[in-house]
KELO-824839 format. One line per 4 residues: number of its first residue (from 1); their letters; for each residue x, y, z of C-alpha. Coordinates in Angstrom, 2 decimals, padded with zeros to 5 digits. Example, Ala and Ser with C-alpha at 12.3 -4.5 7.8 and 13.67 -1.06 7.14 Angstrom:
BEGIN
1 = AS = 012.30,-004.50,007.80 | 013.67,-001.06,007.14 $
end
This chain:
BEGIN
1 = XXXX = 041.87,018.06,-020.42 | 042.12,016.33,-023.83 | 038.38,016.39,-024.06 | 037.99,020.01,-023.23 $
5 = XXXX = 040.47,020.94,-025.92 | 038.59,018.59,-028.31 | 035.52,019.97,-027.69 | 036.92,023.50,-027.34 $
9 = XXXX = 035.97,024.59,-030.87 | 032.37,024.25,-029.74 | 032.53,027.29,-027.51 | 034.54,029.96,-029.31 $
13 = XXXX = 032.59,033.00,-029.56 | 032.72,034.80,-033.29 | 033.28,038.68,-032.56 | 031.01,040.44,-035.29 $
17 = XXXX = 031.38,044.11,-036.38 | 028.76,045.91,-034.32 | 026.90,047.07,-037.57 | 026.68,043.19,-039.34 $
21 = XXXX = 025.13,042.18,-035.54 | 022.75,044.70,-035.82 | 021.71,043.96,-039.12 | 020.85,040.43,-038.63 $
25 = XXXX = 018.83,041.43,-035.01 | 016.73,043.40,-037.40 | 016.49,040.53,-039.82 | 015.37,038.46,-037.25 $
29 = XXXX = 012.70,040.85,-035.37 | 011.55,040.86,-039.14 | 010.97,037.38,-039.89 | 009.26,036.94,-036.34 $
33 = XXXX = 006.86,039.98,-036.92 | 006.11,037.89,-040.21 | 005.42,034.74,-038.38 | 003.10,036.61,-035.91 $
37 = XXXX = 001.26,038.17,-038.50 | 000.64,034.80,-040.41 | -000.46,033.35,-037.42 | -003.04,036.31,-036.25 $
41 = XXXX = -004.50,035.59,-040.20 | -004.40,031.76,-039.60 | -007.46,029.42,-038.02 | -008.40,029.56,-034.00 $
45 = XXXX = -009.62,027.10,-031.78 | -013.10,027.76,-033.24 | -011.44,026.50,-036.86 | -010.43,023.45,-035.09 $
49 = XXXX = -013.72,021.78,-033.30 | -015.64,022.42,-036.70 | -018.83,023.98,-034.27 | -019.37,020.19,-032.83 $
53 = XXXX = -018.72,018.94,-029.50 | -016.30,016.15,-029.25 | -018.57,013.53,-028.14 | -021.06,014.02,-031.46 $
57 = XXXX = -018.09,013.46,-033.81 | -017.18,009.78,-034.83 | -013.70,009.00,-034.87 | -014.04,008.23,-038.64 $
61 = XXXX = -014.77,011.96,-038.92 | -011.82,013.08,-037.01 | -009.72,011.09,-039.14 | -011.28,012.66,-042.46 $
65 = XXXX = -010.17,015.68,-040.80 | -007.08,015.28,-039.56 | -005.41,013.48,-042.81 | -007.13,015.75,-045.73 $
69 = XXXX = -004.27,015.51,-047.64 | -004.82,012.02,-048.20 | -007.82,011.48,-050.36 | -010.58,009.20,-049.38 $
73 = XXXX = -009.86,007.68,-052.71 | -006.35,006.41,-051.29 | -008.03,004.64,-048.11 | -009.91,002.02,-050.83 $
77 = XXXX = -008.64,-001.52,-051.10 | -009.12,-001.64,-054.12 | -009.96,-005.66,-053.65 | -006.21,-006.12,-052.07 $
81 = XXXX = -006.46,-009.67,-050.52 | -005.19,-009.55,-046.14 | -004.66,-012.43,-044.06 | -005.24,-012.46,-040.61 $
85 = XXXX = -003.37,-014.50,-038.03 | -004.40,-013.88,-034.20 | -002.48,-014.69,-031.21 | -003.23,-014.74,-027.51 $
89 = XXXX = -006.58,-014.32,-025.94 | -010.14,-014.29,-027.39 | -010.23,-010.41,-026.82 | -007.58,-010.66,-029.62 $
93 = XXXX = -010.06,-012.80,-031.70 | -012.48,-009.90,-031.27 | -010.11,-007.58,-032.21 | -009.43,-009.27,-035.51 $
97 = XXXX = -013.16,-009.20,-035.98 | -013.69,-005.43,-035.48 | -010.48,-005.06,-037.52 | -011.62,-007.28,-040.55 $
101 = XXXX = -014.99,-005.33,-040.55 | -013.39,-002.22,-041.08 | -011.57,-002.86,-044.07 | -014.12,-004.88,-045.02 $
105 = XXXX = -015.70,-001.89,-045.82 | -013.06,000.08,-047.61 | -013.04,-002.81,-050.35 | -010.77,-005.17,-048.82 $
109 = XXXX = -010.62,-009.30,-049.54 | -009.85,-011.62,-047.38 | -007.51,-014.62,-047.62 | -007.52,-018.26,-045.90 $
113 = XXXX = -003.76,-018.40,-048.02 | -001.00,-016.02,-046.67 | 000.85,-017.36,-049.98 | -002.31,-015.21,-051.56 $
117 = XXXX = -002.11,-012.23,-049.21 | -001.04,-008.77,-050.38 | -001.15,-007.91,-046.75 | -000.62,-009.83,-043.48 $
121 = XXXX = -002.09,-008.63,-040.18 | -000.72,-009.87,-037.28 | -002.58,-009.63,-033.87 | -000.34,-009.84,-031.31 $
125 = XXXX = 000.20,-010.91,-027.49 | 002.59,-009.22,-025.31 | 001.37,-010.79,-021.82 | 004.41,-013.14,-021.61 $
129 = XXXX = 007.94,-013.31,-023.57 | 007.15,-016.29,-024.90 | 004.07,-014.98,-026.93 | 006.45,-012.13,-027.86 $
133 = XXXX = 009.18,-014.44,-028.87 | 006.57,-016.13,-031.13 | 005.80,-013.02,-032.89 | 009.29,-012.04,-033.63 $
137 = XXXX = 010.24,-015.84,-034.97 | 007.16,-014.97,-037.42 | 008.11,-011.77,-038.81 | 011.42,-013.47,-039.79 $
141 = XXXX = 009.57,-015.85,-041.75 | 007.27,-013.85,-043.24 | 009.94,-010.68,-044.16 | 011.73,-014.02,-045.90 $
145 = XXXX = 008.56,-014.29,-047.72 | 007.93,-011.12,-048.29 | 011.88,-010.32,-049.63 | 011.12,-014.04,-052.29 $
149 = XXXX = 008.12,-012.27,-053.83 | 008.05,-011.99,-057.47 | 008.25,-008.55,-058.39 | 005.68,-008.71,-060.63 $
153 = XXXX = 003.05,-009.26,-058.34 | 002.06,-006.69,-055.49 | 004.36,-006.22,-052.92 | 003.37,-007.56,-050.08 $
157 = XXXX = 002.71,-004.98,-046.42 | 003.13,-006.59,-042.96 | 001.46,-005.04,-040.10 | 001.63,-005.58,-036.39 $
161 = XXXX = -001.47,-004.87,-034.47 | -002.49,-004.79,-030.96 | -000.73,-004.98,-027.31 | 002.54,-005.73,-029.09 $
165 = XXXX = 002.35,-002.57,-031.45 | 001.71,-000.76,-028.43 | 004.74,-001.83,-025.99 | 007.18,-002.30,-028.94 $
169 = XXXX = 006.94,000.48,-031.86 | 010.09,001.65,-031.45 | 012.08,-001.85,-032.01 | 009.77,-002.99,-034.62 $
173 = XXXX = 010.31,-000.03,-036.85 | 013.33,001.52,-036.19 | 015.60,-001.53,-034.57 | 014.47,-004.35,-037.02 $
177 = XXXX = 012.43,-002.74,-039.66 | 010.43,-005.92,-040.70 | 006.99,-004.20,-040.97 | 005.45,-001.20,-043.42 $
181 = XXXX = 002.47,-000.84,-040.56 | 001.93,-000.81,-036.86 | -001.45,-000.76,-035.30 | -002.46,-000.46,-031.33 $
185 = XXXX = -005.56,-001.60,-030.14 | -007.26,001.54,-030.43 | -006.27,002.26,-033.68 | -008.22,-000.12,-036.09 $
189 = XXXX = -010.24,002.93,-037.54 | -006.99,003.98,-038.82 | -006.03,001.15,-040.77 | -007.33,002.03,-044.10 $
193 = XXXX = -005.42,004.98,-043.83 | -002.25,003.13,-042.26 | -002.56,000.50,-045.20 | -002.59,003.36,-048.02 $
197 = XXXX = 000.74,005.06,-046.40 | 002.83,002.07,-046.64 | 001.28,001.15,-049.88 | 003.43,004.67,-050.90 $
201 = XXXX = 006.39,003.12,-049.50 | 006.62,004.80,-045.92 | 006.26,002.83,-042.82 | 002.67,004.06,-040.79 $
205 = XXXX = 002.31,004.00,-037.34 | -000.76,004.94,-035.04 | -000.25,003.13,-030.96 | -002.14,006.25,-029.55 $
209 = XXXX = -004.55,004.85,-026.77 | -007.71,006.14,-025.75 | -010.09,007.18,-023.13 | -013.02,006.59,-025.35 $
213 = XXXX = -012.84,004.11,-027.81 | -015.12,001.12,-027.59 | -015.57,000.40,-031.39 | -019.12,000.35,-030.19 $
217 = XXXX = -020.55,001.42,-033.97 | -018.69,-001.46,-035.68 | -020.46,-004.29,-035.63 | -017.65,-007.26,-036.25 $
221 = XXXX = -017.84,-009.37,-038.49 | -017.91,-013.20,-036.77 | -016.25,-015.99,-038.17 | -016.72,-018.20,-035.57 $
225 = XXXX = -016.42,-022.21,-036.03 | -019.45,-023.78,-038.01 | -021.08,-020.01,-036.80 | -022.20,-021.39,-033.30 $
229 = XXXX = -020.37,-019.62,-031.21 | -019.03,-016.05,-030.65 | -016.93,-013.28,-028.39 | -018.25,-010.16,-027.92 $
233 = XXXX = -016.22,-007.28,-026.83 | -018.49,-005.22,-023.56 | -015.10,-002.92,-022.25 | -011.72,-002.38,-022.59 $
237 = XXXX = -008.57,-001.85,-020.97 | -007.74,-002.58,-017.18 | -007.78,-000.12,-014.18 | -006.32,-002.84,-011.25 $
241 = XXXX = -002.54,-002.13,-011.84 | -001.84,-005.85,-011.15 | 002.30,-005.71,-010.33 | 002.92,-008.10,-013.19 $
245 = XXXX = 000.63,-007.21,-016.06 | 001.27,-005.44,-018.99 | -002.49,-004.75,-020.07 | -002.76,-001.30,-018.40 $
249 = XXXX = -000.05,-000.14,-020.37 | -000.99,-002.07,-023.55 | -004.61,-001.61,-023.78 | -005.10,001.51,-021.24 $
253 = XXXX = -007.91,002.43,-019.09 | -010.97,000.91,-018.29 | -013.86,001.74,-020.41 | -017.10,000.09,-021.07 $
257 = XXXX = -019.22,-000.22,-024.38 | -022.50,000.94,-024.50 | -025.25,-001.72,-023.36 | -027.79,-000.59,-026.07 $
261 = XXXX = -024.81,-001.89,-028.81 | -024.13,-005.14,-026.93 | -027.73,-005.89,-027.02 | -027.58,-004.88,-030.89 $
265 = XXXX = -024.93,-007.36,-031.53 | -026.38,-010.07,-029.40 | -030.17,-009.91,-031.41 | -028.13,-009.76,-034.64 $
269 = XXXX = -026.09,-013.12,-034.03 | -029.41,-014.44,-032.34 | -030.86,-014.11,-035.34 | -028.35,-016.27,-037.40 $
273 = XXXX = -028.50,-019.17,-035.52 | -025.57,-018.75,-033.23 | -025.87,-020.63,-029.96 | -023.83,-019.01,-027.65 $
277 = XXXX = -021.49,-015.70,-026.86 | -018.71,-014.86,-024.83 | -018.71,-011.57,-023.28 | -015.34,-009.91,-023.47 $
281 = XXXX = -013.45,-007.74,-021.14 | -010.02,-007.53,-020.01 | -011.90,-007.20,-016.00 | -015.22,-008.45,-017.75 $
285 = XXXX = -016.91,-008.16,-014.25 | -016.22,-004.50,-013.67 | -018.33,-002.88,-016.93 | -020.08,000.30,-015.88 $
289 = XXXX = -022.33,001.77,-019.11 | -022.42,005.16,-018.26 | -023.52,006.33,-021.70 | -026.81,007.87,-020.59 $
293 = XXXX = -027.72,010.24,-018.23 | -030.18,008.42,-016.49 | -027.72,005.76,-015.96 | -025.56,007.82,-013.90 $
297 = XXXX = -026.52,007.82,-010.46 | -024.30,008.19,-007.11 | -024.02,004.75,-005.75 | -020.98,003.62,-005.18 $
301 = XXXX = -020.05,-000.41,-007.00 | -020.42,-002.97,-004.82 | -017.25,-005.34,-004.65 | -016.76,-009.46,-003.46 $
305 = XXXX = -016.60,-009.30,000.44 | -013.37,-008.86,001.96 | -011.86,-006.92,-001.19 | -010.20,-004.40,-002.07 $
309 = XXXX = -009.08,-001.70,-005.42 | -006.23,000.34,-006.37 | -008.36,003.00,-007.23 | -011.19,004.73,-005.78 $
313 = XXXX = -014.41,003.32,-005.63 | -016.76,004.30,-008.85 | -019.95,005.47,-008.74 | -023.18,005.09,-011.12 $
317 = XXXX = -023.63,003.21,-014.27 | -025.35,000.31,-015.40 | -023.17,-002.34,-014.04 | -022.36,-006.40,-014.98 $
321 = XXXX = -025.50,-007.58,-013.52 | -027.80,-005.65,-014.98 | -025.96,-006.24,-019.02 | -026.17,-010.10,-017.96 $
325 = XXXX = -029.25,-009.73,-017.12 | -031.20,-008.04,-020.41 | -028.45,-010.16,-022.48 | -029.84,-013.18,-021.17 $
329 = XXXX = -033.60,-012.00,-021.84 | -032.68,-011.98,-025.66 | -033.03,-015.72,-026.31 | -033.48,-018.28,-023.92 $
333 = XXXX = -031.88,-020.90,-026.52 | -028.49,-019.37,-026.32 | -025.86,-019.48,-023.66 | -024.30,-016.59,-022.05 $
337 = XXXX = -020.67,-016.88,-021.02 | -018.00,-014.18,-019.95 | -014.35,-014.43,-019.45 | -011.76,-012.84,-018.25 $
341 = XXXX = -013.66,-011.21,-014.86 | -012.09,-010.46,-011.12 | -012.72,-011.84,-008.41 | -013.16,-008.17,-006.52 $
345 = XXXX = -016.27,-007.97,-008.77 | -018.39,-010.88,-007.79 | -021.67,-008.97,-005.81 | -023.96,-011.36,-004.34 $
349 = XXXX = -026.37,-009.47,-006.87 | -024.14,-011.17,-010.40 | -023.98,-014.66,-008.35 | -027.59,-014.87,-007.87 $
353 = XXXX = -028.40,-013.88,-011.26 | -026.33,-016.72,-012.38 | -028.12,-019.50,-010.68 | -031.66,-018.66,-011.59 $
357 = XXXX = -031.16,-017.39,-015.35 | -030.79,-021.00,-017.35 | -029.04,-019.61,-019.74 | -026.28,-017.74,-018.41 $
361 = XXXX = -023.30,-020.57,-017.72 | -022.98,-022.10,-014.21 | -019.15,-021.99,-014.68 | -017.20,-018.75,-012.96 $
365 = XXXX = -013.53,-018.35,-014.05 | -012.11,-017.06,-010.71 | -007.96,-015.79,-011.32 | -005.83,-016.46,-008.22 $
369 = XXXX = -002.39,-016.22,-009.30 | -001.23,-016.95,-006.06 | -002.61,-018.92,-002.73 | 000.11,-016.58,-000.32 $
373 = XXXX = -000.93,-013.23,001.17 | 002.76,-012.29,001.33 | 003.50,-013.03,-002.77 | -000.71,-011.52,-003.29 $
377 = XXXX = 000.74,-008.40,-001.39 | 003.35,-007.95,-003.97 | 001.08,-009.05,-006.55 | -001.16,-006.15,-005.43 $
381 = XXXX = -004.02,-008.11,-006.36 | -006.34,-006.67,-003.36 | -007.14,-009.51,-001.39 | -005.95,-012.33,000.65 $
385 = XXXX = -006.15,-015.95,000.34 | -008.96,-016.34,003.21 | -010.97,-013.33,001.80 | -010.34,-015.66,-002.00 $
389 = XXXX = -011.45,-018.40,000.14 | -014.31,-017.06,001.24 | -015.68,-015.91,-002.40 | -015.43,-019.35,-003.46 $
393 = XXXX = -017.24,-020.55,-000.67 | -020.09,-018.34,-000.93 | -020.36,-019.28,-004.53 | -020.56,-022.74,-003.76 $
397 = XXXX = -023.31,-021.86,-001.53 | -025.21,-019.80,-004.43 | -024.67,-021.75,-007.14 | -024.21,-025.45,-006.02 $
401 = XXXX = -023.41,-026.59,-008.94 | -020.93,-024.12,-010.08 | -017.50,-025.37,-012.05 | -014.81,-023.00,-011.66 $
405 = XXXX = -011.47,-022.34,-013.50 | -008.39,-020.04,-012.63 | -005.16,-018.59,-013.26 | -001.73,-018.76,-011.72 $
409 = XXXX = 002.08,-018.05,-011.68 | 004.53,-019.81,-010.91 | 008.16,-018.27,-009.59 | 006.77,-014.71,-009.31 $
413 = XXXX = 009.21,-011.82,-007.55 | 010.36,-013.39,-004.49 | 008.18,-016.13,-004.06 | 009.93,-018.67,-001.23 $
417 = XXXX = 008.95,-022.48,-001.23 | 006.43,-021.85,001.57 | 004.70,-019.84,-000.46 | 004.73,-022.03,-003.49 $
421 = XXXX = 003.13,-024.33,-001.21 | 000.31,-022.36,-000.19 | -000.52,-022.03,-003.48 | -000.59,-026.05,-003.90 $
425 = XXXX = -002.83,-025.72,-000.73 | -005.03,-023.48,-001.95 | -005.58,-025.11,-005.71 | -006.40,-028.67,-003.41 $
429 = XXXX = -008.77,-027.04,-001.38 | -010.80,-024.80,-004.20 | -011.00,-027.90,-006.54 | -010.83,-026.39,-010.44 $
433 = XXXX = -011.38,-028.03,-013.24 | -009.64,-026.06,-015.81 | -006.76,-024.30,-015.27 | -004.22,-022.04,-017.07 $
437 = XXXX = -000.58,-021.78,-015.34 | 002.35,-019.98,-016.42 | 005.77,-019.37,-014.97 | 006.21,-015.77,-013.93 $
441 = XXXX = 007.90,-013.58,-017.19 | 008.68,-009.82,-016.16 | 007.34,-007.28,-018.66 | 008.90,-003.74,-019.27 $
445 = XXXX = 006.24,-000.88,-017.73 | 004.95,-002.92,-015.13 | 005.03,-002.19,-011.43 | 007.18,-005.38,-010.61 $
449 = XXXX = 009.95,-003.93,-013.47 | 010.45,-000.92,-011.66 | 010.16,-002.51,-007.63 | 010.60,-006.16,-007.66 $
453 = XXXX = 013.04,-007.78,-008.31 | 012.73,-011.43,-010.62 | 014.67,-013.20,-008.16 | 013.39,-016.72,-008.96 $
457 = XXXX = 015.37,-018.89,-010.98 | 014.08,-020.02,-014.29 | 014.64,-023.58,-012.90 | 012.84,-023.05,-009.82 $
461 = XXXX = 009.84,-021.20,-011.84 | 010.06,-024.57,-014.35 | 009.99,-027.14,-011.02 | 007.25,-025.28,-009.32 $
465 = XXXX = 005.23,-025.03,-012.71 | 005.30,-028.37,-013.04 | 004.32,-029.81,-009.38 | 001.20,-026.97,-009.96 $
469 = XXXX = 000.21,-028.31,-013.33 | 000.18,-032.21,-011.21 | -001.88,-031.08,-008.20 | -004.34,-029.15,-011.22 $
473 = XXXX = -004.64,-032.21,-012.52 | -005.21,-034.62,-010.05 | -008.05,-032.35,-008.61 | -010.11,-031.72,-011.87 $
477 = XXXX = -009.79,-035.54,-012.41 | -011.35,-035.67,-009.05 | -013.99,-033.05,-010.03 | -014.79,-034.21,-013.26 $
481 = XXXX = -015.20,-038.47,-012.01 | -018.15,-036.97,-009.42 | -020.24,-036.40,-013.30 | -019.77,-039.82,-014.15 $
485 = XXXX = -023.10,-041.32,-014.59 | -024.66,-037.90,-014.87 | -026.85,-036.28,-017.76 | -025.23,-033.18,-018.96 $
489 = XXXX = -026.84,-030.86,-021.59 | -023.59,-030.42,-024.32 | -023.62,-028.07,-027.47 | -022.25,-029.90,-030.16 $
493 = XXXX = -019.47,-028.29,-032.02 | -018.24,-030.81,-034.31 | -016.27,-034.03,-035.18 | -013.66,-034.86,-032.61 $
497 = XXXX = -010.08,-034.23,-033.37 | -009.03,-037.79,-032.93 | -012.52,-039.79,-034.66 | -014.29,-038.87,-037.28 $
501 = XXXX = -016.53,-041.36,-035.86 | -016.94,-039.41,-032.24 | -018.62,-035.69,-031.77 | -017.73,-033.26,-029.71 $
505 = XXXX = -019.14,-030.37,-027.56 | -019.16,-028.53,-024.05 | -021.33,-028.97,-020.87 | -022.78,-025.90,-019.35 $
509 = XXXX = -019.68,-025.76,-017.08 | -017.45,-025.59,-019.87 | -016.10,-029.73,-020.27 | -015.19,-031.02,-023.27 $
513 = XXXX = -017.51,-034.27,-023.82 | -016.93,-037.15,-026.35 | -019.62,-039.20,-027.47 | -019.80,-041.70,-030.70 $
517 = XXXX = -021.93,-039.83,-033.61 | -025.02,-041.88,-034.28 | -028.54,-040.82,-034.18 | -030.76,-040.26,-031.31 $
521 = XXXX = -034.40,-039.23,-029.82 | -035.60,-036.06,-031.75 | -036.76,-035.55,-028.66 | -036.25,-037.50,-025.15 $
525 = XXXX = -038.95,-039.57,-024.51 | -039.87,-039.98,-028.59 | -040.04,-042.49,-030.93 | -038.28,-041.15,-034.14 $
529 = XXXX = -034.43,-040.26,-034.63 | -032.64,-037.78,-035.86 | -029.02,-037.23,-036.70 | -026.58,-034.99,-034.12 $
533 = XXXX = -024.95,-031.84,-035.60 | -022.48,-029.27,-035.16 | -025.10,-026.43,-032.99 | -027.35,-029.19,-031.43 $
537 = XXXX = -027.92,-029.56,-027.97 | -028.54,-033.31,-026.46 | -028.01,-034.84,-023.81 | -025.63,-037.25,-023.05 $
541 = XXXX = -024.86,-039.91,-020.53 | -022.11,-039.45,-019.10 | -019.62,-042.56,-018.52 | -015.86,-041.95,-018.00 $
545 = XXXX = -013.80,-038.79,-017.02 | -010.64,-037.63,-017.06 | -008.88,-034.55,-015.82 | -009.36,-032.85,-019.30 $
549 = XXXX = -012.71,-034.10,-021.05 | -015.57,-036.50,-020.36 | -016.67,-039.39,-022.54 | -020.02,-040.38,-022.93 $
553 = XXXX = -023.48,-041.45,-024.93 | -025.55,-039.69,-026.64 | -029.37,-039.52,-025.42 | -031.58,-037.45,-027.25 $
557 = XXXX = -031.92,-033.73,-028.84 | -032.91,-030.89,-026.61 | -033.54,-027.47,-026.32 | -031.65,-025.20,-023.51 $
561 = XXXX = -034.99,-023.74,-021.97 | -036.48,-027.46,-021.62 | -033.24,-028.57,-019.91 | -033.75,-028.48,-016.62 $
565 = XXXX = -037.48,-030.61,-017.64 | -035.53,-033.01,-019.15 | -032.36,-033.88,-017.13 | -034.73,-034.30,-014.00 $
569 = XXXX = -037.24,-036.53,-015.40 | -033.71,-038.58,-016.83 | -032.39,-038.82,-013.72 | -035.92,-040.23,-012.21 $
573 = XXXX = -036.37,-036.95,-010.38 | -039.47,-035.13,-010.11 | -039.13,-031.43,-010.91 | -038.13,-029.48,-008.61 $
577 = XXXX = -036.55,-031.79,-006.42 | -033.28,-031.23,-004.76 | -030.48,-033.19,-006.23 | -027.21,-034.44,-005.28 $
581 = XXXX = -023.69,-034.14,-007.06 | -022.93,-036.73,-009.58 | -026.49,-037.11,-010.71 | -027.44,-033.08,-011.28 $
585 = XXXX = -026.67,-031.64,-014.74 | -024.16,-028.77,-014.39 | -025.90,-026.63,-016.64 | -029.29,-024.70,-016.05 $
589 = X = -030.55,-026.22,-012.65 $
end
């Protein structure tokens, strides 16, 4: 009762003389006819689309439209110095790229100094807490920073961008206010724009996701290691609705890049020397160009047998096989690999391709997560551990020499000890040598947030982790001792970490290799030398292993196309012969 009589104030009615209620209706019906009428004289729908249809307009032309009250003259640099730094995965790395090209173009510099920086960009993870944790720890520093700046100089503007923008807008600028601009993934068009709002002293926002975007007319700008290697983004976003991921929500739906600007991008960094790419996807495996009409026909794609999708099956496109295929064609000196793909989208048609092209890696990263059917179920990962199995097997069979990576979680909704073993099982009897594990961290959106419950305790996740990281271990060290005494075709990338005196590089299947840096054969089988450097292939000897890197010799210089030529007549094979493990190279046989 006391909080009806508080509130009761709230509801008393006002009697009005009936001529002062009458007045005001007609004020009203006034002010409405007014708004009608200024509405009938205002633009329609035909005002709006400009007389173009939406797929010829570029989203830089949308923009111009939709902010005209900010002058293109505002969206200039004006030489402003930004630092990037990028967390999480490589699709991140390409995302600073495409970023960095964009205000690139609107007059920006960039900075190797954030002390330098009038703006700091950071690209952001949200796939775990931890990564999110990391971010967070970061803005403290830098608002610090930012808060010690003479005021003589130009203030400095923090942005967030990517999956992190996306899932937390709300608590980083409302709850904490430590950044002037937030950024989603589909968004980097916008940041010129973004930038010149906060430079006025608002905070700018733009997470909207999108349906379309591919950035497929902005060519990134690389700045890969000593420029021999780089990512290239092919698609975007993730239809497969894992339980536990966030990307769905964070990046959005699937869509794939044109194949006619992939191939662009690949000639152009062909044509400075780079030595290899990474095609980029969040479900790599699952691109579907369907950018031309003639592309478009009404088969259905073709899945890895035994699985299964959330969604229903999609039909037409140019699919995986056939981008891997006319990438490859572009230069047979430079090596094709592709991360982060399905298993569901491994078609005999993509596992062929990979043995015969000699260019295109012999190393398949194949996610598991999980060796149980019961915790896969709940994972909703669409397949079961014989059907996983079975995959590998037939890849095995394909591609004999094949090395294979994977994923897992540890401690994930309900997972019981016997399932925690059958993942041990299953990570002994697949045999990986690289492997990336992670105890199980609930994210906000996801199915598992809404139906699971996180029932494992963080000591049991920590335990479990632990006894999977040994068993991961123990079998790559068992994988990688079968290439001792083998002849493996690396791709130098530099001086070790540890000697200045060693070089380093990667096999075809993706293993770091240490060798002492000293000249060899220009050429196997010559008489002159020639010193090694960072973008060479040779071939090296290889002598020791361990379950992280090989060590080794240097041989000669090569080139990938002669490869196969050259590790057979090495190994005192004719070409063409069969070989047997431990004395094949795991790269282009």
């Amino acid at each position: 009762m006391e909080l009806l009589r508080t509130l009761s104030p709230l509801f008393t009615v006002q009697r009005l003389p009936v001529r002062c209620a009458q007045l005001r209706l007609n004020s009203s019906q006034k002010r409405r006819d007014e708004f009608r009428g200024h509405v009938s004289s205002g633009p329609d729908f035909k005002d709006f689309i400009r007389g173009l249809p939406h797929t010829q307009r570029t989203a830089e032309e949308h923009l111009a439209e939709t902010h005209e009250y900010l002058g293109e003259e505002l969206h200039v640099g004006t030489s402003r110095k930004v630092y990037f730094e990028t967390y999480g995965c490589q699709m991140n790395v390409s995302d600073t790229q495409i970023a960095w090209s964009i205000l690139q173009k609107k007059g920006y510099q960039r900075t190797a100094s954030v002390n330098e920086a009038d703006v700091v960009l950071l690209v952001t993870c949200s796939i775990r807490e931890k990564a999110e944790q990391t971010i967070w720890n970061r803005l403290q520093q830098l608002t610090a920073m930012k808060k010690k700046r003479v005021k003589s100089h130009t203030p400095m503007k923090i942005g967030i961008l990517g999956c992190m923008a996306e899932r937390l807008k709300t608590e980083l600028l409302e709850r904490e206010k430590l950044v002037d601009v937030l950024a989603g993934p589909d968004a980097y068009r916008d940041l010129p724009r973004l930038l010149a709002v906060a430079e006025g002293g608002q905070q700018a926002s733009n997470v909207l996701l999108s349906l379309e975007e591919t950035y497929a007319d902005v060519m990134p700008v690389h700045h890969a290691p000593r420029g021999n290697s780089a990512f290239i983004s092919i698609m975007r976003g993730c239809d497969n609705m894992c339980s536990y991921c966030i990307v769905p929500f964070t990046r959005g739906r699937e869509r794939s890049r044109p194949v006619s600007s992939i191939m662009e991008e690949v000639r152009v960094l062909s044509d400075q020397g780079v030595k290899e790419v990474t095609l980029l996807g969040q479900n790599v495996n699952s691109y579907r160009d369907t950018s031309e009409e003639n592309f478009c026909g009404s088969s259905p794609t073709k899945l890895s047998r035994g699985f299964r999708t959330v969604y229903q099956s999609k039909r037409g496109g140019l699919r995986f096989s056939d981008l891997l295929d006319r990438v490859s064609r572009i230069n047979p000196d430079m090596r094709i690999r592709f991360t982060s793909p399905h298993p569901k989208d491994f078609p005999d048609e993509v596992l062929h391709l990979i043995a015969d092209r000699g260019n295109i890696c012999k190393q398949i990263h194949l996610p598991a997560q999980s060796g149980s059917n019961r915790v896969l179920q709940a994972m909703r990962r669409g397949y079961t551990r014989e059907a996983y199995l079975d995959l590998v097997k037939n890849i095995k069979q394909i591609i004999p020499d094949v090395s294979l990576s994977s994923d897992f979680i540890s401690g994930f909704c309900g997972e019981s000890e016997d399932d925690h073993q059958q993942t041990l099982s299953l990570i002994r009897a697949v045999g990986f040598n690289v492997g990336f594990l992670f105890a199980y961290s609930m994210r906000k959106k996801t199915h598992a947030f809404h139906r699971l419950s996180d029932d494992v305790p963080s000591e049991v996740k920590r335990r479990r982790l632990a006894e999977c990281i040994d068993v991961f271990r123990e079998e790559a060290l068992r994988v990688n001792a079968a290439l001792v005494g083998s002849r493996q075709l690396v791709l130098v990338e530099g001086e070790s970490k540890r000697s200045a005196k060693d070089l380093c590089g990667r096999t075809d299947g993706n293993m770091k290799v240490i060798f002492p840096k000293e000249d060899v054969g220009a050429q196997p089988g010559g008489s002159s030398t020639a010193p090694i450097g960072a973008g060479d292939y040779v071939l090296v000897q290889i002598s020791s292993a361990s379950s992280q890197s090989l060590r080794g010799r240097a041989l000669a210089h090569s080139r990938l196309r002669d490869a196969v030529r050259q590790c057979d007549t090495l190994n005192g094979l004719t070409p063409g012969d069969p070989v047997t493990p431990g004395t094949a190279m795991t790269g282009n046989s």
